[in-house]
C-alpha positions as CSV (number, residue, x, y, z in Angstrom):
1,X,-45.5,9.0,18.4
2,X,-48.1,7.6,20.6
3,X,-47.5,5.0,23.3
4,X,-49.2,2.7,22.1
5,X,-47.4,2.9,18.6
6,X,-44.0,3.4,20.6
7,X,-45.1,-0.1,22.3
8,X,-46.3,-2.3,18.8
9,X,-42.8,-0.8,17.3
10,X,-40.7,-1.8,20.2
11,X,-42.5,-5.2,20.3
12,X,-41.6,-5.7,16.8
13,X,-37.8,-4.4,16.6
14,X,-37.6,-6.7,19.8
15,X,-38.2,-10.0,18.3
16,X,-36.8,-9.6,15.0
17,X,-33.4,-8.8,17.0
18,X,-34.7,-12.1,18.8
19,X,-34.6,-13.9,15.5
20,X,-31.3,-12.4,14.6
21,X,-29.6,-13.4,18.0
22,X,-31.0,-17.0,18.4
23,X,-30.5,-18.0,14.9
24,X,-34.6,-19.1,14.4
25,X,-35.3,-19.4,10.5
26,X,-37.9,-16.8,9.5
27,X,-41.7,-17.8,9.7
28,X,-42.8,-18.6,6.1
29,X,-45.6,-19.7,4.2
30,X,-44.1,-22.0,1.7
31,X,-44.5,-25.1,2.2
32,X,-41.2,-27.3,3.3
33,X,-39.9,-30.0,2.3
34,X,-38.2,-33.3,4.0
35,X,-35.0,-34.4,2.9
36,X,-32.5,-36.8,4.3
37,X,-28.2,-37.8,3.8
38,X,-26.9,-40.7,5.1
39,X,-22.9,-40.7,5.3
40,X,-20.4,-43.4,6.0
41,X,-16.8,-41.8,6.8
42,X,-14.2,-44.2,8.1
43,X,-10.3,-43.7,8.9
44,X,-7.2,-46.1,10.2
45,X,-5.2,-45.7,13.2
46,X,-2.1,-47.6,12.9
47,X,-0.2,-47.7,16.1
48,X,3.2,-48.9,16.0
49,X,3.7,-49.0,19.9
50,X,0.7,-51.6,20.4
51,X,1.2,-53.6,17.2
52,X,-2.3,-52.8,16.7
53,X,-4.4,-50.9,13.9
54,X,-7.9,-49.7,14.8
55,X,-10.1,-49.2,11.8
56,X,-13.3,-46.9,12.9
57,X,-16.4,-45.7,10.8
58,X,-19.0,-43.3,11.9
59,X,-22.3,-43.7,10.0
60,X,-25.7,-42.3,10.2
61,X,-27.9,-39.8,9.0
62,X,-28.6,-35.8,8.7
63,X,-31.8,-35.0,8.4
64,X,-33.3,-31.7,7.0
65,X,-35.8,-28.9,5.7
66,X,-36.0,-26.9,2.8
67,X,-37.9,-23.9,1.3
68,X,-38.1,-20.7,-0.6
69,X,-39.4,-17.7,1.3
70,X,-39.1,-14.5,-0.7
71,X,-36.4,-15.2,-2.8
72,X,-33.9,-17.1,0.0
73,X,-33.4,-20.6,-0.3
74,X,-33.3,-22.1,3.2
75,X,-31.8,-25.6,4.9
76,X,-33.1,-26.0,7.8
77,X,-33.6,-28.3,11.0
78,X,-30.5,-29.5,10.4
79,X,-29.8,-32.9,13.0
80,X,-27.3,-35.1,13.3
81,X,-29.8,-38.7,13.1
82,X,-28.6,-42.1,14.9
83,X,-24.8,-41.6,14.7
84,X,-22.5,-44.4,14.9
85,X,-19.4,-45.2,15.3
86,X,-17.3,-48.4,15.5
87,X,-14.2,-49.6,16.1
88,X,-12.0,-53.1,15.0
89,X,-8.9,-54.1,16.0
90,X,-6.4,-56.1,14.4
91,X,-2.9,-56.9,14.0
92,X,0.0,-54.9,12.6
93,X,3.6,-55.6,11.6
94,X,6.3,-53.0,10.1
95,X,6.6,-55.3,7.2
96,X,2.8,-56.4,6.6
97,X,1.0,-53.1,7.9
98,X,-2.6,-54.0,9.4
99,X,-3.8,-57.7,8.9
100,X,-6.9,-58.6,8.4
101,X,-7.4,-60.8,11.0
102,X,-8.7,-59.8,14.3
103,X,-6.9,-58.7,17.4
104,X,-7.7,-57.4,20.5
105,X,-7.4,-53.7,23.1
106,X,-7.8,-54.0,26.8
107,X,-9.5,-50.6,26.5
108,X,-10.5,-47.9,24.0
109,X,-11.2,-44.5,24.8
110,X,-13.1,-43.1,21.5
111,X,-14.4,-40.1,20.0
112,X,-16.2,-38.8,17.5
113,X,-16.2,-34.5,16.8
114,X,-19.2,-32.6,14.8
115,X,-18.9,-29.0,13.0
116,X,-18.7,-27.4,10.0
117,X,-16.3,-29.0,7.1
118,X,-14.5,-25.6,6.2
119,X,-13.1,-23.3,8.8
120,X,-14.9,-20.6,8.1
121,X,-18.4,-22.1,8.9
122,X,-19.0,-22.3,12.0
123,X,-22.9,-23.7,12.7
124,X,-24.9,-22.9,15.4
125,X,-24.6,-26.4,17.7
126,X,-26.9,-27.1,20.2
127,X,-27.2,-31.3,21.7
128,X,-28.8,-33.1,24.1
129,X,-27.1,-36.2,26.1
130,X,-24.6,-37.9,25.6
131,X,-23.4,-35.3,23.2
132,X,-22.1,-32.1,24.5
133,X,-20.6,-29.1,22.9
134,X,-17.2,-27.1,23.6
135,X,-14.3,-25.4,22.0
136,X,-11.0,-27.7,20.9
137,X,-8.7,-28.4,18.4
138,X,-9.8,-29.3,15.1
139,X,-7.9,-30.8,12.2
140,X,-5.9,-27.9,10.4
141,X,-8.5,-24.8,11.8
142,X,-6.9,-24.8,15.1
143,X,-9.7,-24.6,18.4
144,X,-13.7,-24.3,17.1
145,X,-16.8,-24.7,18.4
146,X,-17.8,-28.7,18.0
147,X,-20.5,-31.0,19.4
148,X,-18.3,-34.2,20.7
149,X,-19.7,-38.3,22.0
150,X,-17.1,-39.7,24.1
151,X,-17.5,-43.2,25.4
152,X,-14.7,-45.4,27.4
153,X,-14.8,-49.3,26.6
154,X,-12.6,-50.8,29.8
155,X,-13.1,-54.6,28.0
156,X,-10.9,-56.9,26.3
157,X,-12.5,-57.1,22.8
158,X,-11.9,-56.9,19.0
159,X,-14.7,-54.6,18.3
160,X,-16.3,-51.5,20.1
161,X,-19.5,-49.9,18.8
162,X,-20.6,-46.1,20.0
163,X,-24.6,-45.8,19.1
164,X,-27.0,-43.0,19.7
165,X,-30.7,-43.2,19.0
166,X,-32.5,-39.9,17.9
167,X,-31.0,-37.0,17.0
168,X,-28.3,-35.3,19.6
169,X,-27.0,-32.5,17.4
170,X,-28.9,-29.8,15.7
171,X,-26.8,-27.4,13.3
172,X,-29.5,-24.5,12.9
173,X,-30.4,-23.6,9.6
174,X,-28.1,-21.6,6.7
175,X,-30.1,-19.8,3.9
176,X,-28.5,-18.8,0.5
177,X,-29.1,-15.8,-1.8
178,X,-29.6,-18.4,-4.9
179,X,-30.3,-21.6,-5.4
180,X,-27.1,-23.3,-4.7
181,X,-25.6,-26.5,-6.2
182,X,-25.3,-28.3,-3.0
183,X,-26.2,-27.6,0.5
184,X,-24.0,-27.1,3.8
185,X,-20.9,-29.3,4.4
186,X,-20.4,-30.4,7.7
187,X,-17.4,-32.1,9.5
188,X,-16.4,-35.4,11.3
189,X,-13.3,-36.9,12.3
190,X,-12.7,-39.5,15.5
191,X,-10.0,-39.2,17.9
192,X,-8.9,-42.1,20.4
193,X,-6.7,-43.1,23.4
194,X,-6.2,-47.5,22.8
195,X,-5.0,-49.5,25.7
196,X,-3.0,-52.7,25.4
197,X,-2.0,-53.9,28.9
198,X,0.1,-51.2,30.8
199,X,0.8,-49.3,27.1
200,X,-1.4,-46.6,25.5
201,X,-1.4,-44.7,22.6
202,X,-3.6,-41.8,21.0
203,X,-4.8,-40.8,17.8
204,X,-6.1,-37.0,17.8
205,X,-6.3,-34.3,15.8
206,X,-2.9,-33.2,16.4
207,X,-1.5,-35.9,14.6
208,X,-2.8,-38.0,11.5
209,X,-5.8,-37.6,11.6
210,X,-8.0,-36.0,9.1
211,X,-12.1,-34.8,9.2
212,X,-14.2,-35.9,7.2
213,X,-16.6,-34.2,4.5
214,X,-20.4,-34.7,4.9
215,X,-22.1,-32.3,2.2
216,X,-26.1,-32.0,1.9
217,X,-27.8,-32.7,-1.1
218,X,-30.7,-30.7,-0.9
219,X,-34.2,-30.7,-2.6
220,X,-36.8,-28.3,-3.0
C-alpha cells in the first residue's frame, strides 16, 4: 500500500472513530425536520416539620431534529428549551393536608435534575451555565449521569420561580433501526432543602420523590 493511500485510509478510519467517540450524528443528505414538546411535570412536598407543603412545576420545552439517512431514523439536536421551575408555599395540618391558601419559607434551596427516563438510557449531556452536569442519585437507578439547576432563594416569600432563557442542556441524538412509535423519554424530578426560621427540611431523591416522564413525539 502506498503512503499516500496508507494516509487517505488513516484519515478516514480516524474520523469515523471520531464520530463514534463524540457521539456527532452522521452527515446526511435528507433533509430535517423541526419538531418541538413542551412538558409541564409538577410534584408536592408535604413537610410535616414546617407545617408547610411546597407545590413545584417545571415547564418548558425540548426541541428537536429528525430524519431518515439510509434506512435509520434519527432524533437529533436534542435541547432542553427555557426550563422553569416554580415553587408555592402554603399551609399544612395533619388533619386538613395542604391548604390552599398561601404561606410563606424564609428560604428555599431548589432543584431541578435532567436524564434519561429509564435506567438504562443514559444520554449524552452536555450544558452551558447555570446548568452543570455530574453523577448522583437518581430516583430508583441509584447514581447516573444528570444535568442539574440549583438556585438558593434566602427571602421570605410564598412563591420562588427558577428561569433559564435558551437552551442549557443538549441530550445528543439517538437513531432507531425502524420507525418507532414514539421518540426518546427523558427524566425530571426536583429535589429541595425549605427553611422556616431556625428549622429545615429536604425533599430528595432518597425519599418521596419520584421523576418525571417527558417522552418525544417525533415527526418526520
Amino acid at each position: 500500500m502506498s503512503r499516500r493511500r496508507r494516509i487517505r485510509v488513516t484519515s478516514i478510519l480516524t474520523g469515523l472513530a471520531f464520530v463514534a467517540l463524540s457521539g456527532l450524528v452522521p452527515a446526511h443528505a435528507a433533509a430535517s425536520r423541526s419538531n418541538v414538546d413542551t412538558y409541564d411535570k409538577s410534584w408536592t412536598f408535604a413537610s410535616a416539620d414546617l407545617s408547610r407543603c411546597v407545590k413545584f412545576r417545571a415547564t418548558g420545552s425540548i426541541t428537536y431534529d429528525t430524519y431518515i439517512y439510509r434506512g435509520i431514523y434519527y432524533v437529533s439536536n436534542i435541547e432542553l428549551s427555557s426550563p422553569k421551575l416554580t415553587a408555592n408555599v402554603t399551609g399544612w395540618s395533619p388533619t386538613a393536608g395542604c391548604y390552599t391558601t398561601s404561606a410563606t419559607l424564609t428560604k428555599l434551596t431548589m432543584v431541578q435534575h435532567w436524564t434519561g427516563y429509564a435506567c438504562d438510557y443514559n444520554p449524552s449531556i452536555s450544558v452551558s451555565l447555570p446548568f452543570s452536569v455530574g453523577v448522583s442519585f437518581w430516583p430508583s437507578c441509584g447514581n447516573r449521569n444528570q444535568a442539574t439547576f440549583s438556585t438558593t432563594y434566602a427571602v421570605t416569600s410564598s412563591t420562588y420561580t427558577q428561569s433559564n432563557s435558551g437552551s442549557p442542556v443538549d441530550f445528543g441524538y439517538k437513531a432507531y433501526g425502524a420507525k418507532p412509535s414514539s421518540g426518546p423519554c427523558f427524566g425530571v424530578f426536583v429535589s429541595a432543602v425549605a427553611y422556616r426560621g431556625s428549622s429545615s427540611d429536604s425533599y430528595s431523591a432518597g425519599g418521596e420523590v419520584v421523576a418525571r416522564q417527558v417522552c418525544l413525539s417525533p415527526v418526520w
